[in-house]
C-alpha positions as a printed Julia matrix, in Angstrom:
105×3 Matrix{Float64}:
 -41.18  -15.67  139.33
 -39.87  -15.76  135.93
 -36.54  -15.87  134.98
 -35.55  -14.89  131.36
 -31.74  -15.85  130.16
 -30.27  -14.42  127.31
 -28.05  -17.51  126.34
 -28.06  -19.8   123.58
 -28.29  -23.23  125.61
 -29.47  -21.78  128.76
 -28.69  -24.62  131.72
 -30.08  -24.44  135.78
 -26.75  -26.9   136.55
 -24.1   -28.24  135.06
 -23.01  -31.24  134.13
 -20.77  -33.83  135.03
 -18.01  -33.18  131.85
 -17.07  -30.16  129.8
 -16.62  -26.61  130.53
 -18.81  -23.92  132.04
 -18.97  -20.4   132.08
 -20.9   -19.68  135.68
 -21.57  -16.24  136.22
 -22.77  -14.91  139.49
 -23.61  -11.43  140.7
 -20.22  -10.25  141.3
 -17.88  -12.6   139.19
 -17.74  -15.1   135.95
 -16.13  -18.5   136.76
 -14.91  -20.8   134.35
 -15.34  -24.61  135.29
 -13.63  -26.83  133.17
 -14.55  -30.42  134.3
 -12.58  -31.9   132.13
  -9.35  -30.68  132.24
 -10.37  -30.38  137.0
  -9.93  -26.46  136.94
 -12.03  -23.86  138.03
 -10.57  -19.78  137.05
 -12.47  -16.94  138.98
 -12.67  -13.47  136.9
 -14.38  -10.16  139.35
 -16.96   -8.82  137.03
 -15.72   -5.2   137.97
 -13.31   -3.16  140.0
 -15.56   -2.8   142.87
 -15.49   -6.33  143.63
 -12.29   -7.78  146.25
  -9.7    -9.77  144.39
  -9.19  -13.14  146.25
  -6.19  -15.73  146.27
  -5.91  -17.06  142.54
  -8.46  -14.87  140.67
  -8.04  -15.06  136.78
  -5.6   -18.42  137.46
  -6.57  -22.26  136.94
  -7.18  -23.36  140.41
  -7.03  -27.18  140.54
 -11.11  -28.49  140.97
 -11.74  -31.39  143.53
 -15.27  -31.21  143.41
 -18.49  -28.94  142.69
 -20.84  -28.99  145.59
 -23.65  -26.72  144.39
 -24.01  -25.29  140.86
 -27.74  -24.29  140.31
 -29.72  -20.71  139.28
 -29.9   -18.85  142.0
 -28.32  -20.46  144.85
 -24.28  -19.53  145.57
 -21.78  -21.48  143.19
 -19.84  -24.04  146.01
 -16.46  -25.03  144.97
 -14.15  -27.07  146.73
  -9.96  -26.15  145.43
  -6.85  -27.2   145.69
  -4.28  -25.15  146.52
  -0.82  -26.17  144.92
   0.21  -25.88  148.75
  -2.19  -28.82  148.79
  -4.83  -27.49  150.96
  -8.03  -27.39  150.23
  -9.98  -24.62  149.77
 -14.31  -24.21  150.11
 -15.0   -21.7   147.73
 -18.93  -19.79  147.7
 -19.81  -17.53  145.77
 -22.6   -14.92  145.26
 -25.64  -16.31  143.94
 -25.68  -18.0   140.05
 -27.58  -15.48  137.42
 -26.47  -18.3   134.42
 -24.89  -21.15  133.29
 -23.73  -22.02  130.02
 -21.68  -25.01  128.58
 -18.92  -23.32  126.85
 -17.01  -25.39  123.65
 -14.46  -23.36  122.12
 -11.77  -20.72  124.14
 -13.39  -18.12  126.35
 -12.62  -14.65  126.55
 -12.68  -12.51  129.57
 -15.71  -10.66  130.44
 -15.02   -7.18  129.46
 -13.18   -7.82  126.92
């Protein structure tokens, strides 16, 4: 099977520092290592809003980031409780430098 990404520094995980623009096949997330943030963004209408989308959400840790397999994410609540995130399977990773725009717009 071959997969083709149309990205300028195409990546199959991420890496331990800096921030990531992880889109999956119904939403974009940006993880921000750095600053411990992750911010959820529905790539459409269609898709359910959850608790915190398009909000910093504060990152503990990153249990799975890889093509093709769900993005795992575990959060912090500012109730303190923590939170498993999983996503929909990863389509692409990219290490994002500069600010990042929404998709869509």
């Amino acid at each position: 099977m071959t997969t083709t990404l149309q990205v300028t520094r195409p990546r199959t995980t991420i890496g331990a520092t800096g921030r990531w623009r992880v889109s999956t096949a119904t939403s974009t997330y940006v993880v921000d290592l750095d600053a411990g943030t992750a911010t959820r963004t529905p790539r459409t209408v269609r898709v359910p809003a959850i608790r915190g989308d398009r909000e910093p959400v504060r990152l503990r840790s990153v249990a799975l980031a890889a093509l093709g397999q769900p993005l795992v994410l575990v959060l912090e609540r500012s109730s303190g409780s923590l939170t498993l995130r999983r996503s929909t399977p990863v389509r692409e990773i990219v290490r994002i430098d500069g600010p990042v725009a929404a998709p869509g717009r």
